[in-house]
C-alpha positions in Angstrom: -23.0 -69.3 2.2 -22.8 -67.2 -1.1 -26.9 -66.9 -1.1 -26.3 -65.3 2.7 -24.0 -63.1 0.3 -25.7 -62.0 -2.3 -28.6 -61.8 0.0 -27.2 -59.2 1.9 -25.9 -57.2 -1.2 -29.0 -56.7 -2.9 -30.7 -55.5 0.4 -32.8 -52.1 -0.2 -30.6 -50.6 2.1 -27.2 -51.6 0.6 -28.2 -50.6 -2.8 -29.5 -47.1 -1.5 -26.3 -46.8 0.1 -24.4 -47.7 -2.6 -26.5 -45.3 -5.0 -26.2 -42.0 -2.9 -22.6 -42.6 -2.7 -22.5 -43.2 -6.5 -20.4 -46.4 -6.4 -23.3 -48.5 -7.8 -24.9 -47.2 -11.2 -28.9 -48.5 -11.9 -30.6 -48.7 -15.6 -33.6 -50.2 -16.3 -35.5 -51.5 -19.2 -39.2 -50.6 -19.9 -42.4 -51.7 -22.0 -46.3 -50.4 -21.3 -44.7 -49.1 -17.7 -43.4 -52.3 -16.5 -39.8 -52.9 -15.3 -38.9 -55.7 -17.6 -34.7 -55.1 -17.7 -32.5 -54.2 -14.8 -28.8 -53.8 -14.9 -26.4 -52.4 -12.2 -23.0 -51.3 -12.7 -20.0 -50.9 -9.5 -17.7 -48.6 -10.8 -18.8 -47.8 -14.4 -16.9 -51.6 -15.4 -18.5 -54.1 -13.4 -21.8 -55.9 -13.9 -23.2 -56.6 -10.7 -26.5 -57.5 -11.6 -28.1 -58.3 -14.4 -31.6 -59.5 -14.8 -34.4 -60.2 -18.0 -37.7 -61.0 -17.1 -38.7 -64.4 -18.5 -41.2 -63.6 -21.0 -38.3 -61.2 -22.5 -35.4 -63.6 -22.8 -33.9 -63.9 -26.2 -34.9 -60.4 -27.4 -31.5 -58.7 -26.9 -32.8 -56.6 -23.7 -29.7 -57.5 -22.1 -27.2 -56.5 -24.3 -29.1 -53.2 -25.0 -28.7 -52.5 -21.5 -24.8 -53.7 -21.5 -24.5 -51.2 -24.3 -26.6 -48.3 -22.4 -24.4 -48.0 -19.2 -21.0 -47.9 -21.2 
């Protein structure tokens, strides 16, 4: 039941929605032009997603982008 959730939350259509009405906050992460860090934040204090590619774990990307969208 939660997948079913989170499914339908990060739906292109529920983000885009969420966007243009400015309640959900995107910043990403790149190296060579590849998307390698996403982060997105509800109301300017709360993480919603937050996602490293693989190959990039352990190389602080995620807290960077914690510390960008304070």
């Amino acid at each position: 039941m939660v997948l079913k959730h989170i499914g339908k939350f990060i739906s292109y259509k529920s983000m885009m929605e969420k966007v243009e009405e400015e309640e959900l906050h995107f910043w990403g992460c790149m190296t060579n032009d590849e998307l390698i860090g996403v982060i997105a934040i509800k109301g300017m204090n709360h993480i919603c997603l937050l996602f490293v590619k693989k190959e990039y774990h352990r190389q602080g990307i995620a807290r960077r982008l914690c510390q960008k969208s304070d």
